[in-house]
N, CA, C and O atoms as a GROMACS GRO file, in nm:
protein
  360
    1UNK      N    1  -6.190  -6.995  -0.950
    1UNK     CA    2  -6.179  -7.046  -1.086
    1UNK      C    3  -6.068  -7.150  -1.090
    1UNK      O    4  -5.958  -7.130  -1.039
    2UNK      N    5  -6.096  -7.241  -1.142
    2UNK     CA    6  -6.007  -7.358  -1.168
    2UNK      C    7  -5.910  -7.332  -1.260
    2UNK      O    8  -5.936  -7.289  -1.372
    3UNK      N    9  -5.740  -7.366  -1.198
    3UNK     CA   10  -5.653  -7.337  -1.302
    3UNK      C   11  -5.633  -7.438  -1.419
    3UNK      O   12  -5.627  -7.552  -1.372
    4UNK      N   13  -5.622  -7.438  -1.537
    4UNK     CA   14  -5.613  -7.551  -1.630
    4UNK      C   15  -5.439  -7.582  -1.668
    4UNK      O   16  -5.405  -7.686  -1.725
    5UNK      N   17  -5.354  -7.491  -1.633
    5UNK     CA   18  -5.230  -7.496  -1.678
    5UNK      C   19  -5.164  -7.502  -1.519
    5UNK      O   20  -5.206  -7.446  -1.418
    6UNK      N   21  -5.068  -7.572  -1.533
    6UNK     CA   22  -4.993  -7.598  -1.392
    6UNK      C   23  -4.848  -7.467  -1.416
    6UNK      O   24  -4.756  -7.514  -1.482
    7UNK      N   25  -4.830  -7.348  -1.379
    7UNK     CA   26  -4.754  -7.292  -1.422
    7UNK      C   27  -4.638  -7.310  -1.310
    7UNK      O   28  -4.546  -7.230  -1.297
    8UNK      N   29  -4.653  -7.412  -1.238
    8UNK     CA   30  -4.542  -7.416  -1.137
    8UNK      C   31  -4.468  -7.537  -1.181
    8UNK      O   32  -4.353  -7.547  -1.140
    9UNK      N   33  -4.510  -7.623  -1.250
    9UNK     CA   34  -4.396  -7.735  -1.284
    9UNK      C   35  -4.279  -7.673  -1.405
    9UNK      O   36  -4.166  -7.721  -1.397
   10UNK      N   37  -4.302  -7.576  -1.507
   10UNK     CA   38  -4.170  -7.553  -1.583
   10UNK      C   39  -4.145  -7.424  -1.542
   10UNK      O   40  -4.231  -7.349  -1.496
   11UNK      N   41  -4.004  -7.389  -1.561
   11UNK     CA   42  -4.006  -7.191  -1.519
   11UNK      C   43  -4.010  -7.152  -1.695
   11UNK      O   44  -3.981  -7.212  -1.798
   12UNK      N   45  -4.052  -7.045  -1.667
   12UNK     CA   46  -4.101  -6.985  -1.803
   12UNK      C   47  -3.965  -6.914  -1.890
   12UNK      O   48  -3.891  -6.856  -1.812
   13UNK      N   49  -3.940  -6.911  -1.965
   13UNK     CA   50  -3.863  -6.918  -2.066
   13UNK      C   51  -3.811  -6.717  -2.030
   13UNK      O   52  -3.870  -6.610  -2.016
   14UNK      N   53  -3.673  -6.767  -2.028
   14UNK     CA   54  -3.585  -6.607  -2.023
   14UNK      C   55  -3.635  -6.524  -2.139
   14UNK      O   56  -3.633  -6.568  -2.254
   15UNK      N   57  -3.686  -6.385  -2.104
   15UNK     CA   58  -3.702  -6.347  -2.201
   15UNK      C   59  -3.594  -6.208  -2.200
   15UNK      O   60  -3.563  -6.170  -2.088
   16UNK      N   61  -3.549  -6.148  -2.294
   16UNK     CA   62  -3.485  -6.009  -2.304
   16UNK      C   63  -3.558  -5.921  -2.420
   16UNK      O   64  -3.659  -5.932  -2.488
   17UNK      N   65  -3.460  -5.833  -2.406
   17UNK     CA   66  -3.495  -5.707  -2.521
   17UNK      C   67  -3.474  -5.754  -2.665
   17UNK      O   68  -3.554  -5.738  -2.758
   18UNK      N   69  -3.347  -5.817  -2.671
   18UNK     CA   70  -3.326  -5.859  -2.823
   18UNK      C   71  -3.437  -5.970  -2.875
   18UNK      O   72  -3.495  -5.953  -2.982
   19UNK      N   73  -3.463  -6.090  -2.786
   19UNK     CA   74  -3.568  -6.115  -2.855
   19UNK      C   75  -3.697  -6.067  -2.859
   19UNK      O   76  -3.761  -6.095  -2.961
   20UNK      N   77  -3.753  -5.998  -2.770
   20UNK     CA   78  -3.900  -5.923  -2.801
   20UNK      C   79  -3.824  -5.834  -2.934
   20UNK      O   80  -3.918  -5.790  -3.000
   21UNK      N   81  -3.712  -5.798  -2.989
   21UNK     CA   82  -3.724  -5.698  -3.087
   21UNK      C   83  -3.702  -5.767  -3.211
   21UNK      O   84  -3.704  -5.723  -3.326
   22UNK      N   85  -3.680  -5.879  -3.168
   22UNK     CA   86  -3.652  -5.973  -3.272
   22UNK      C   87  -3.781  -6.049  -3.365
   22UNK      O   88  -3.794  -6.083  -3.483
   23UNK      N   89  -3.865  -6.053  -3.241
   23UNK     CA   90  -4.004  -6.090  -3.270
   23UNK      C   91  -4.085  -5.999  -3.348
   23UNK      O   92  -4.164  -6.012  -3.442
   24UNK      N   93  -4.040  -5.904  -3.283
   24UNK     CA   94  -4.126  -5.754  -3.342
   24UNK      C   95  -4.070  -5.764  -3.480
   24UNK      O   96  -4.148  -5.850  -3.523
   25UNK      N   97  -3.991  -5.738  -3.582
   25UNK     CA   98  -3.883  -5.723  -3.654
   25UNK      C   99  -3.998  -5.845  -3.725
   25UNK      O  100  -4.083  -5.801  -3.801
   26UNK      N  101  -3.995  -5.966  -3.701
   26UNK     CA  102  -4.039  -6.064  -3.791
   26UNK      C  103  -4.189  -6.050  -3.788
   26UNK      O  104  -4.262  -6.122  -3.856
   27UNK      N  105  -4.213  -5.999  -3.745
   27UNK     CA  106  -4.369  -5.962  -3.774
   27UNK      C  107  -4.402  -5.836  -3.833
   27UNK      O  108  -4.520  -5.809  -3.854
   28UNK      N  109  -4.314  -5.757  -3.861
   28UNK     CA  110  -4.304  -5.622  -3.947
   28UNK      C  111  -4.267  -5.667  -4.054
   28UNK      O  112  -4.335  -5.628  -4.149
   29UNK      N  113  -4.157  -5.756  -4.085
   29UNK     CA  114  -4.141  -5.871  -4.243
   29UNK      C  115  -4.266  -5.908  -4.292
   29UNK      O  116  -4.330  -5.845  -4.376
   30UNK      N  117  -4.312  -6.047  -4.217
   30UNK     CA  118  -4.460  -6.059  -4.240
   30UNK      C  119  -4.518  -5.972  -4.339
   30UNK      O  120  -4.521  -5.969  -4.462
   31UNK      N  121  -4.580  -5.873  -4.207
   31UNK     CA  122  -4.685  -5.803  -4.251
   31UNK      C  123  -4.635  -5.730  -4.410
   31UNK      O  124  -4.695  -5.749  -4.516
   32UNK      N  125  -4.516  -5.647  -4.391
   32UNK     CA  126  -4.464  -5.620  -4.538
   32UNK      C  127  -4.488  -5.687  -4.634
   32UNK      O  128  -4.556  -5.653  -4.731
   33UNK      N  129  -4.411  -5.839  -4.608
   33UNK     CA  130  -4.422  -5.918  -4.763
   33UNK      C  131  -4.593  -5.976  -4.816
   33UNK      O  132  -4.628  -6.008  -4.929
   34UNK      N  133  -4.679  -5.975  -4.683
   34UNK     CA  134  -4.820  -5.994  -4.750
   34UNK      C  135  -4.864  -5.859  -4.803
   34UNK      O  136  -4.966  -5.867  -4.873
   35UNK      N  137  -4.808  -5.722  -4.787
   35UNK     CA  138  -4.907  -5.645  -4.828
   35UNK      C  139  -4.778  -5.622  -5.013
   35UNK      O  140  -4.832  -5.601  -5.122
   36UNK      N  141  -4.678  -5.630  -5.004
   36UNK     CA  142  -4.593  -5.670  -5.122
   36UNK      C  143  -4.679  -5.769  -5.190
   36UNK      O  144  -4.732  -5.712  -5.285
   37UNK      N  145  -4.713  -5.884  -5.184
   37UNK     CA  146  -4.814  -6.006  -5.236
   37UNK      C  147  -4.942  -5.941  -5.262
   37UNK      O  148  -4.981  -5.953  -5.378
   38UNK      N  149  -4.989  -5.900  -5.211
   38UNK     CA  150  -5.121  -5.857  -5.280
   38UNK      C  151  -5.089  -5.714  -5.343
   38UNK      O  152  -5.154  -5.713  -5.447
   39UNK      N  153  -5.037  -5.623  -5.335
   39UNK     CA  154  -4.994  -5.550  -5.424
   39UNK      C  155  -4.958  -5.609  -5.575
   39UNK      O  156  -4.987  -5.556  -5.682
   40UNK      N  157  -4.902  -5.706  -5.558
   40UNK     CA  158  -4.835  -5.752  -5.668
   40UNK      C  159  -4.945  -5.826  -5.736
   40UNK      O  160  -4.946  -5.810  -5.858
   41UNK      N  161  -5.032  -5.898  -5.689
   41UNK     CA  162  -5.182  -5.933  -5.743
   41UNK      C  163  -5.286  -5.829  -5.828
   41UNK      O  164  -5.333  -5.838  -5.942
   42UNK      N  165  -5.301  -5.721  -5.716
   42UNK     CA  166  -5.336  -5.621  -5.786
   42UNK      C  167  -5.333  -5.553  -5.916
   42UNK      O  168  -5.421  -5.534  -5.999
   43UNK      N  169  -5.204  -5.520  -5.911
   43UNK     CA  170  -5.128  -5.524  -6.051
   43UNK      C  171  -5.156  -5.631  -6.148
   43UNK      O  172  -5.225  -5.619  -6.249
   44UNK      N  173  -5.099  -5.734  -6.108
   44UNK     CA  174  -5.168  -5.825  -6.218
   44UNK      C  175  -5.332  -5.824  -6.300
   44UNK      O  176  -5.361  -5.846  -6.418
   45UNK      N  177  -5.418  -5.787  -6.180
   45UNK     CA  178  -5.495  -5.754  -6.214
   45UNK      C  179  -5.559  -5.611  -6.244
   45UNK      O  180  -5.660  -5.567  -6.188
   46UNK      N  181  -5.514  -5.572  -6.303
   46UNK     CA  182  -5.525  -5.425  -6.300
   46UNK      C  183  -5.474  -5.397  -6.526
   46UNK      O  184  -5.512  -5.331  -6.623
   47UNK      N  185  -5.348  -5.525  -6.479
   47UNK     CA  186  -5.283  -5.488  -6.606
   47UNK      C  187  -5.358  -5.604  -6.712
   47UNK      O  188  -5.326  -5.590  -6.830
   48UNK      N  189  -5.446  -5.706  -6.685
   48UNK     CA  190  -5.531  -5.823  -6.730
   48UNK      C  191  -5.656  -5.749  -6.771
   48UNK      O  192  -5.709  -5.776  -6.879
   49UNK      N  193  -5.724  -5.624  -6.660
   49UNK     CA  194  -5.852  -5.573  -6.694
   49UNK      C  195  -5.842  -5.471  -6.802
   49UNK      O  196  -5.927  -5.437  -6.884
   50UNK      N  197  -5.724  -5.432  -6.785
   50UNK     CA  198  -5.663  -5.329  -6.920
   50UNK      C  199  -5.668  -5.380  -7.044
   50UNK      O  200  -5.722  -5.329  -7.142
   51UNK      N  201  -5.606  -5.489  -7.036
   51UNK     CA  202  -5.600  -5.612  -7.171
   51UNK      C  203  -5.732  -5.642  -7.258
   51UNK      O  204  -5.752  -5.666  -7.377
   52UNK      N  205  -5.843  -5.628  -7.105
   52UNK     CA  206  -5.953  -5.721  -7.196
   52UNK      C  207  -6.033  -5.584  -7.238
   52UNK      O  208  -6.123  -5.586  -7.322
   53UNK      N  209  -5.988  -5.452  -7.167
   53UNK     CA  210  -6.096  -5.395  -7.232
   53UNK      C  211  -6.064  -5.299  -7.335
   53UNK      O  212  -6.141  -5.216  -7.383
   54UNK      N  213  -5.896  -5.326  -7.375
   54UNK     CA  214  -5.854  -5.250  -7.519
   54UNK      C  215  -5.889  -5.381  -7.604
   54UNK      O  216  -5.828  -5.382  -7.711
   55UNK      N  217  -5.954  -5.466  -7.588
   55UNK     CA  218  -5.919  -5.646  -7.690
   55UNK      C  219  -5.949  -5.558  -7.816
   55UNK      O  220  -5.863  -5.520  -7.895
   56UNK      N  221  -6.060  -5.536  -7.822
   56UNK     CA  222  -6.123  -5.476  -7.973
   56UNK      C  223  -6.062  -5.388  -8.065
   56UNK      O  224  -6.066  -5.388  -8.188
   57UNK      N  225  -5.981  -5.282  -7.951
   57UNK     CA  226  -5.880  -5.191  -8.007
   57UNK      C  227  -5.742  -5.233  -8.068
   57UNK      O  228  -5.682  -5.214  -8.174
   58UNK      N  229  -5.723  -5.294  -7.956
   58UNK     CA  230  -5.554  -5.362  -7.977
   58UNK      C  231  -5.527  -5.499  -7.932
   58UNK      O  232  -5.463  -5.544  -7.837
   59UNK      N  233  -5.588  -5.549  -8.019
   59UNK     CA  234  -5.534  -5.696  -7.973
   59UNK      C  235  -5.407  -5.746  -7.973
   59UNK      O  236  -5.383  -5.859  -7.931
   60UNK      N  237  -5.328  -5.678  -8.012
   60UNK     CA  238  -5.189  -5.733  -7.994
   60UNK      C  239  -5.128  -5.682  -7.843
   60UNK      O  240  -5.039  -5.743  -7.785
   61UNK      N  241  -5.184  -5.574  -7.796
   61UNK     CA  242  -5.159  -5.515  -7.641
   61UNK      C  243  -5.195  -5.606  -7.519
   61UNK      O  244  -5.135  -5.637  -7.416
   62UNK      N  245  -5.330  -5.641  -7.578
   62UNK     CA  246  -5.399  -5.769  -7.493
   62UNK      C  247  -5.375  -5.892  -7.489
   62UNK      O  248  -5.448  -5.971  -7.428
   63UNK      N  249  -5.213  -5.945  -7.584
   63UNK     CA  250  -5.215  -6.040  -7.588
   63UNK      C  251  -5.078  -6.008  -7.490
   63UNK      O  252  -5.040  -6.076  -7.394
   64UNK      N  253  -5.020  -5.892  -7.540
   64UNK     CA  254  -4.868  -5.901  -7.429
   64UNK      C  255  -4.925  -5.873  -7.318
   64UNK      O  256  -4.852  -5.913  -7.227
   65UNK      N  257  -5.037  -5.816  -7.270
   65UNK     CA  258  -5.120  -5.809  -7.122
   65UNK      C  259  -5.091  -5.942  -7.079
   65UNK      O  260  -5.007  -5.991  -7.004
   66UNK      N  261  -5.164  -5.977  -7.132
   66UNK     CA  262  -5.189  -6.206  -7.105
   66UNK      C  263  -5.085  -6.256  -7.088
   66UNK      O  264  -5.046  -6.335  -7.002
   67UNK      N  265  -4.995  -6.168  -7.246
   67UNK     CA  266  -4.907  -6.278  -7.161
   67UNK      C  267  -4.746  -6.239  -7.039
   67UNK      O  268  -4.646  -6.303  -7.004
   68UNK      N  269  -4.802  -6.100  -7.013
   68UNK     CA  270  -4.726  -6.063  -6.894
   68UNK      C  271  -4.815  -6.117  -6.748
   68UNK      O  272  -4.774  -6.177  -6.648
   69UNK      N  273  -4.914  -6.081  -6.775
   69UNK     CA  274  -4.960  -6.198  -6.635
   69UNK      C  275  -4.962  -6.278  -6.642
   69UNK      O  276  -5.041  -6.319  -6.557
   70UNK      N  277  -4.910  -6.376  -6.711
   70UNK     CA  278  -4.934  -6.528  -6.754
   70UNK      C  279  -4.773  -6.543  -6.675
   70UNK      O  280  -4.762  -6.590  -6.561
   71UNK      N  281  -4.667  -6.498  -6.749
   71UNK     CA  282  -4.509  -6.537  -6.706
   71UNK      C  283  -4.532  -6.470  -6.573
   71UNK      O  284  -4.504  -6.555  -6.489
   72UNK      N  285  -4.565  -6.374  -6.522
   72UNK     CA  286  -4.544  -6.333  -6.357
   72UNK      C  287  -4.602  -6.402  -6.249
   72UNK      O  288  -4.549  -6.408  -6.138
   73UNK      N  289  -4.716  -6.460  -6.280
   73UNK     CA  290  -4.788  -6.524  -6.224
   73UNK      C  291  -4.710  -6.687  -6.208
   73UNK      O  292  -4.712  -6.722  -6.090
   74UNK      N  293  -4.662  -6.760  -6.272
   74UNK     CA  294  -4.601  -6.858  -6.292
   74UNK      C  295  -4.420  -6.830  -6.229
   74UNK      O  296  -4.349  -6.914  -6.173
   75UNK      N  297  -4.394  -6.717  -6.256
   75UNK     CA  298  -4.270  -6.674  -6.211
   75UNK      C  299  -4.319  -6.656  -6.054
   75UNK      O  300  -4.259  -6.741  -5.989
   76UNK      N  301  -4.408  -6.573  -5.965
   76UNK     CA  302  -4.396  -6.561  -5.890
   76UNK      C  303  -4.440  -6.732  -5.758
   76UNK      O  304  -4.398  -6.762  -5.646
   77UNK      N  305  -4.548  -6.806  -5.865
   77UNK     CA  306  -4.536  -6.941  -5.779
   77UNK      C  307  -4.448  -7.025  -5.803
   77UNK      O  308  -4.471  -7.140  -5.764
   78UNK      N  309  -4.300  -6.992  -5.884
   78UNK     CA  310  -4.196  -7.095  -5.893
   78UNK      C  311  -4.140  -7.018  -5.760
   78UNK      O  312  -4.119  -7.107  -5.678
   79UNK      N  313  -4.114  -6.919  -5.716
   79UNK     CA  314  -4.058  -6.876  -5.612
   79UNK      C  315  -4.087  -6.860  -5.487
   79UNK      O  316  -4.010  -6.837  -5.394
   80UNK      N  317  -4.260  -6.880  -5.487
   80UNK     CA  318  -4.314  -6.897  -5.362
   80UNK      C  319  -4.298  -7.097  -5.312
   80UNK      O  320  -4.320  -7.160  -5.208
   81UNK      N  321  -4.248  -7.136  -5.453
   81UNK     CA  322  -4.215  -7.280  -5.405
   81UNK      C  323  -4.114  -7.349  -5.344
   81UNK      O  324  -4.095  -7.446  -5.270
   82UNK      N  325  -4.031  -7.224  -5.428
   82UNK     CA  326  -3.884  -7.255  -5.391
   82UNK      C  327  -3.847  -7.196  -5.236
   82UNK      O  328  -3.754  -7.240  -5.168
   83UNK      N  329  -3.946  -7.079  -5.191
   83UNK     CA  330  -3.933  -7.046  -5.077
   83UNK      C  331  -4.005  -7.137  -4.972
   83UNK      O  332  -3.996  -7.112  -4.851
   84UNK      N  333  -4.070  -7.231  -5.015
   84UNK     CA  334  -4.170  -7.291  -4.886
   84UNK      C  335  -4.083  -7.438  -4.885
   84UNK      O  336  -4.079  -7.526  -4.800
   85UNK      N  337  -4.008  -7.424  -5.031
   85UNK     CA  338  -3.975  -7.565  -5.001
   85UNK      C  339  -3.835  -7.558  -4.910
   85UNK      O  340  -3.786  -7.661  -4.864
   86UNK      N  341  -3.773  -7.424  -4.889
   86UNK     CA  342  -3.660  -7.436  -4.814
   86UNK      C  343  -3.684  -7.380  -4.681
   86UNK      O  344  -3.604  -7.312  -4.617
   87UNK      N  345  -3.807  -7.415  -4.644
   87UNK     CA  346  -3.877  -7.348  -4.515
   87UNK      C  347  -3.872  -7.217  -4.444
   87UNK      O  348  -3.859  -7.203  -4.322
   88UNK      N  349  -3.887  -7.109  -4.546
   88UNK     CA  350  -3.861  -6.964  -4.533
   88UNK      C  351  -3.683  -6.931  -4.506
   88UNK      O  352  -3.629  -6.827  -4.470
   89UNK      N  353  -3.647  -7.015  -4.529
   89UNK     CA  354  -3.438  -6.937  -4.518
   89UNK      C  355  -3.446  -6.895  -4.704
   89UNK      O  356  -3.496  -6.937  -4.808
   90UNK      N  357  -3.348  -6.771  -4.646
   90UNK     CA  358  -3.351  -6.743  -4.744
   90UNK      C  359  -3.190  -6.786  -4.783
   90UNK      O  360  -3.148  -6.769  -4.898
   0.00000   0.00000   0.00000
């Protein structure tokens, strides 16, 4: 089989324990803050389907429904902006 990568012209990069745990560590973040993000969607939607189906009952419930997913939703993409725009540092 033909090799496609020449692995003899660079030496391959030192590796240790701290960074494989370091790696590990940021991919346990990750995974956390996406399942935090859709949790937090959920909810939103959860507390929107509540809204629409007391409307008839309580429309004044359904309107603070609306408009609690309305400010969280807007609150949470001012902060997903402010986080992408400073390239994940926190």
């Amino acid at each position: 089989m033909k090799q496609i990568y020449n692995f003899e012209a660079h030496t391959p990069p030192a590796l240790n324990e701290n960074m494989l745990r370091a790696e590990q560590e940021r991919r346990k973040v990750g995974a956390q803050t996406t399942m935090l993000a859709v949790a937090a969607l959920l909810m939103q939607a959860a507390v929107l389907i509540f809204g629409v189906a007391v409307m008839s009952m309580y429309p004044l419930l359904t309107a603070l429904c609306i408009g609690y997913v309305a400010v969280s939703t807007t609150g949470a993409g001012v902060v997903a902006a402010v986080y992408t725009k400073k390239g994940g540092d926190l």
